[in-house]
C-alpha positions in Angstrom: 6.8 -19.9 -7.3 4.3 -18.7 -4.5 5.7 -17.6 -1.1 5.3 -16.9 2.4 7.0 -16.2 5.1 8.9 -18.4 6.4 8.0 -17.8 10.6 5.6 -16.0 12.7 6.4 -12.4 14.0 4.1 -10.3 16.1 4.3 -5.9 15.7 2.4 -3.7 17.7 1.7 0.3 17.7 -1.1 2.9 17.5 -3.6 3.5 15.0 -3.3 6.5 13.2 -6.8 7.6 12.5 -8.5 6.1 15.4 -5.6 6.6 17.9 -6.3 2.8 19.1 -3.8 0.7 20.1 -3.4 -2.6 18.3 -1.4 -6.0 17.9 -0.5 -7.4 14.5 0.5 -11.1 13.7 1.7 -12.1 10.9 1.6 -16.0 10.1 2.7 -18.1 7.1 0.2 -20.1 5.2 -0.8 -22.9 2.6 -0.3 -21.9 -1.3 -3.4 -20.5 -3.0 -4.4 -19.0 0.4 -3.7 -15.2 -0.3 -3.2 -12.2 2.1 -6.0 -12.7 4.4 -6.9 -10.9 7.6 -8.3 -12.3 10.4 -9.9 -9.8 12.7 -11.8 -10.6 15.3 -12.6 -14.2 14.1 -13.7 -13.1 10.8 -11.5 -13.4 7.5 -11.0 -10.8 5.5 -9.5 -11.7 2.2 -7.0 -8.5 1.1 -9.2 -8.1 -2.6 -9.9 -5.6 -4.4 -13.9 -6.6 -3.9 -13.3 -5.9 -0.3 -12.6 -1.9 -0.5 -15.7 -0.5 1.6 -13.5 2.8 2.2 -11.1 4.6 0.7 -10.7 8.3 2.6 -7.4 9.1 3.8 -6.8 5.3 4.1 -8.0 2.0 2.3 -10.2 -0.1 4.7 -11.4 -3.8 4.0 -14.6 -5.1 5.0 -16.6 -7.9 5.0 -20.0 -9.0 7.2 -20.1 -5.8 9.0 -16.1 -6.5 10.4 -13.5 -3.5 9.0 -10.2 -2.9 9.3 -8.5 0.2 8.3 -4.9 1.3 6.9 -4.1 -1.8 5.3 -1.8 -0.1 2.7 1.5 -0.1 4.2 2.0 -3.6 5.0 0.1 -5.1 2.1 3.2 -2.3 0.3 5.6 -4.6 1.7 4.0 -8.3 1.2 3.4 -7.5 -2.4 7.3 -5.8 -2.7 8.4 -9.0 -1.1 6.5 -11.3 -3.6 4.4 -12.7 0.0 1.5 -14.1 -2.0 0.1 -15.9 1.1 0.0 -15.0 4.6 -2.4 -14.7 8.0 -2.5 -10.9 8.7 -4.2 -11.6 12.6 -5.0 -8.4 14.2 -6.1 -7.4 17.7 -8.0 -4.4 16.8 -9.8 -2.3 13.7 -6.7 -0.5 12.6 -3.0 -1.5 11.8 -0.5 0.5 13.4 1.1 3.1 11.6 4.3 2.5 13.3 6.3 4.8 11.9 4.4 6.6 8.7 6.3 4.1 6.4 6.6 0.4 5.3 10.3 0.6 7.1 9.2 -1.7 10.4 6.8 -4.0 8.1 9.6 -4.1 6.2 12.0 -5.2 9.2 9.6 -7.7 10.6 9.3 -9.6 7.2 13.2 -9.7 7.1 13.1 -11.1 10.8 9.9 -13.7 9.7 11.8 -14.8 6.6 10.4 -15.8 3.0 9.4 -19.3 2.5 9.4 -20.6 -1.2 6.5 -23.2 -2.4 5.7 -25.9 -4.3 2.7 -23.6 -6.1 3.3 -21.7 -9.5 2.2 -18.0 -8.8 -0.7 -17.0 -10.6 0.0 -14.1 -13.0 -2.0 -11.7 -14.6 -1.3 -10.4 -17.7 -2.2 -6.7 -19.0 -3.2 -7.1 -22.6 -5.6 -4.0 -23.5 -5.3 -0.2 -22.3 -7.9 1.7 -20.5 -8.0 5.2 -18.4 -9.8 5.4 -14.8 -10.9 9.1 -13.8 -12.1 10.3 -10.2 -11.9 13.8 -10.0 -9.0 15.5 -11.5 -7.1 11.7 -10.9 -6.5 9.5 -13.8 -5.6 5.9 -13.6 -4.3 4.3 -17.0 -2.8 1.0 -17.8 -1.8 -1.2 -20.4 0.5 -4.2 -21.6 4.1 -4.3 -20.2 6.8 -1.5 -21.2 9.6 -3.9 -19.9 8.9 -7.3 -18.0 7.4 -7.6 -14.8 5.1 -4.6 -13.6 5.9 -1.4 -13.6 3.9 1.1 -11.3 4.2 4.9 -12.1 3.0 7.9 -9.8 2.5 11.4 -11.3 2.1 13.7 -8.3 1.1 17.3 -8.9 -0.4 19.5 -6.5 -2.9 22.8 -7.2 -0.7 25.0 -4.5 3.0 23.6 -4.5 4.1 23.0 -8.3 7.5 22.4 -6.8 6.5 19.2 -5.1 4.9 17.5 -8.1 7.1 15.2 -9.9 7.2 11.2 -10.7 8.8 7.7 -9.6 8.2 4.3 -11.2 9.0 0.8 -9.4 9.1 -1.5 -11.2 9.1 -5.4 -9.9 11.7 -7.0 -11.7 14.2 -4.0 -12.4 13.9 -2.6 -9.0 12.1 -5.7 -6.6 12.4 -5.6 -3.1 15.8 -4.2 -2.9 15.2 -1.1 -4.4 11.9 -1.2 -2.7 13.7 -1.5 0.2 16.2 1.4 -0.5 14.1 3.7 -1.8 10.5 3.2 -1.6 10.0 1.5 2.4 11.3 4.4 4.1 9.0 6.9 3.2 6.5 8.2 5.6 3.0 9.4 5.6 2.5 13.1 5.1 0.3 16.3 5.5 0.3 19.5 4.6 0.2 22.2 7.8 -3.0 23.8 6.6 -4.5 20.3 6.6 -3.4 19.0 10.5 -5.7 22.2 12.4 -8.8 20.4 10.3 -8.2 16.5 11.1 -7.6 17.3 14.6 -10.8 19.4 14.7 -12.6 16.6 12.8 -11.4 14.1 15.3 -9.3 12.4 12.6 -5.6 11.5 13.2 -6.3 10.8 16.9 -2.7 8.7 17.1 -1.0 11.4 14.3 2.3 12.5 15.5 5.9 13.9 14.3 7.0 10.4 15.0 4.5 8.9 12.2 3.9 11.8 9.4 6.0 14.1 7.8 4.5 17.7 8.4 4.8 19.8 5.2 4.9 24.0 5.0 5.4 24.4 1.2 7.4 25.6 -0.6 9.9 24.0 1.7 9.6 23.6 5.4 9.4 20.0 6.6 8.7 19.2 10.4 11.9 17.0 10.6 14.5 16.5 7.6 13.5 14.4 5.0 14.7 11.0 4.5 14.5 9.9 0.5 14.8 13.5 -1.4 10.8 14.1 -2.6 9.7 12.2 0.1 6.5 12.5 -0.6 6.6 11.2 -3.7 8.1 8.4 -2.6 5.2 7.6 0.0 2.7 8.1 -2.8 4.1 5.3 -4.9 4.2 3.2 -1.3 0.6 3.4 -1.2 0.4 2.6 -4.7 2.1 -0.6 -4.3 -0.4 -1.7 -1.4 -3.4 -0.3 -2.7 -2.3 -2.7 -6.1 -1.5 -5.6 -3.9 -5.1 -6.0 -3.6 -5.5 -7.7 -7.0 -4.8 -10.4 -5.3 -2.2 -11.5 -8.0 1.5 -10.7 -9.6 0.6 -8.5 -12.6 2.5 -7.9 -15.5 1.7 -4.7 -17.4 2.3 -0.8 -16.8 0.4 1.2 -14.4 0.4 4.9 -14.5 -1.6 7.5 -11.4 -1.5 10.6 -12.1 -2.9 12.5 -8.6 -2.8 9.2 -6.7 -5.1 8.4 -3.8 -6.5 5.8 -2.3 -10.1 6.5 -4.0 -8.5 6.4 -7.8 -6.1 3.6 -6.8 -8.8 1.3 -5.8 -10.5 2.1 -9.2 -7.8 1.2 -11.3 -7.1 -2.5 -9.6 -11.0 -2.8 -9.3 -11.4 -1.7 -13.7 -8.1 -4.1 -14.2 -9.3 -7.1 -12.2 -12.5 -7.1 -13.7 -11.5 -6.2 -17.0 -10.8 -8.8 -19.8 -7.4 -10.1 -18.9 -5.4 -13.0 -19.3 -4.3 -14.7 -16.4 -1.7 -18.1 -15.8 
C-alpha cells in the first residue's frame, strides 16, 4: 500500500553549494500525490522529467523555479517506501545538514509513516539495456531477487584502493539496513578538489561538519563512520537520484562510476523505456 508520513516536521540548515540558509517542511499528503516540492508557491513534482541539472548535485525545475540537492532526502523517502509527501521549502537549496541522509532520516522517524488505502504502483523491469556518459555505465534488467536491487561500482583513475561495490536492495535490506548502513554516510571530496570549488565559488556552506575530506591513499579529515564510506554515500545518492521514477521498481540496477549525470540517465532510459507497470 502507498504511504506517507504520518505528521508534519519542519528541518532547517545551510545550503551546501550556495551557502544559503534554508527551511524544510515536510507534510503528508493524499494517495497518488507523489513527492512534490513546493517552492516558493510553485510545485515541483520530484520526476525524473524534472532534472534541469545534474553537476555536483541533482536540481529539479519547472517554470523557471529550481531547487537544488534534492538527493539526500528523496534517499530517505524512497528507503522509507514515502510515496507521497509535500516537500515545502523556504529557499532554492535543501540543507545539507550533515553530508548524509542521517537527520532526514531522524525527522521521518519523528513524523511517522502513515499507511493508505491506495495500492502502490509498481514498475516492473522486464528487458535489459546499458546507459553510457563518459567512462559511466548504467545497466539494468529484470529482478535478480524480489524487490529492487541497486548496485554501485565505484572506481576511481588515481586511488584504486577506494574503488569497490555495495548493493541495497529493498526488500532484503529496506529501511533498516538502509538505516544501518547506508543513511549515515556523508558527502565527500577529494583535497585536490576543495582549493578549486572554493575558488570557483562552489561549496559556499561546505564544511568538516558536512563532507568528508579525502587525501588518498588514506587520510580522511575526521574518522570515518561506515568502513568505505564513500562508497556508501555513492549508493545514497543512488537511491535518491532513483527515487525520481516516481514509482517502486522491481528489477536490478547496476552504476558503475556513479554520478548524478549517469544516474539521471538510467531512471530517465528506464522510465521511458517499454515497461510494465501495476
Amino acid at each position: 500500500m502507498q504511504q506517507t508520513l504520518h505528521e508534519s516536521v519542519c528541518i532547517s540548515g545551510i545550503g551546501i553549494h550556495t551557502g544559503k540558509m534554508a527551511k524544510v517542511t515536510l507534510r503528508p499528503s493524499d494517495p497518488n500525490t507523489g513527492r512534490v516540492f513546493l517552492v516558493n508557491g510553485t510545485s515541483i513534482p520530484a520526476l525524473w522529467n524534472n532534472v534541469s541539472d545534474t553537476k555536483r548535485s541533482t536540481t529539479l525545475q519547472i517554470d523557471g523555479v529550481s531547487i537544488q540537492t534534492v538527493e539526500h532526502l528523496l534517499s530517505v523517502l524512497y528507503a522509507c517506501n514515502i510515496d507521497n509527501a509535500i516537500i515545502e521549502v523556504d529557499g532554492n537549496e535543501l540543507p545539507i545538514l550533515d553530508g548524509s541522509g542521517q537527520e532526514w532520516a531522524l525527522a521521518v522517524d519523528s513524523a511517522g509513516i502513515k499507511i493508505q488505502d491506495e495500492i502502490a504502483p509498481i514498475c516492473r523491469i522486464c528487458h535489459e539495456d546499458t546507459v553510457m556518459v563518459g567512462k559511466s555505465i548504467g545497466k539494468y534488467g529484470p529482478p535478480i531477487e524480489a524487490g529492487l536491487t541497486l548496485e554501485v561500482d565505484v572506481n576511481f583513475d588515481d586511488w584504486q584502493d577506494g574503488s569497490g561495490k555495495l548493493q541495497w536492495n529493498t526488500l532484503q535490506n529496506g529501511r533498516n539496513g538502509y538505516f544501518s548502513g547506508i543513511a549515515s554516510a556523508r558527502t565527500f571530496a577529494f583535497r585536490k578538489e576543495v582549493d578549486y570549488l572554493l575558488s570557483a565559488g562552489l561549496a559556499k556552506g561546505g564544511s568538516l561538519n558536512n563532507a568528508l575530506i579525502i587525501t588518498p591513499p588514506a587520510e580522511f579529515s575526521t574518522e570515518l563512520r561506515l568502513p568505505q564510506e564513500w562508497i556508501a554515500h555513492k549508493l545514497l545518492d543512488l537511491i535518491g537520484d532513483f527515487a525520481l521514477a516516481g514509482v517502486r521498481i522491481e528489477g536490478f540496477v547496476s552504476v558503475y562510476r556513479p554520478g548524478h549525470e549517469i544516474n539521471n540517465a538510467t531512471v530517465a532510459a528506464l522510465r521511458t523505456a517499454q515497461t510494465k507497470c501495476t
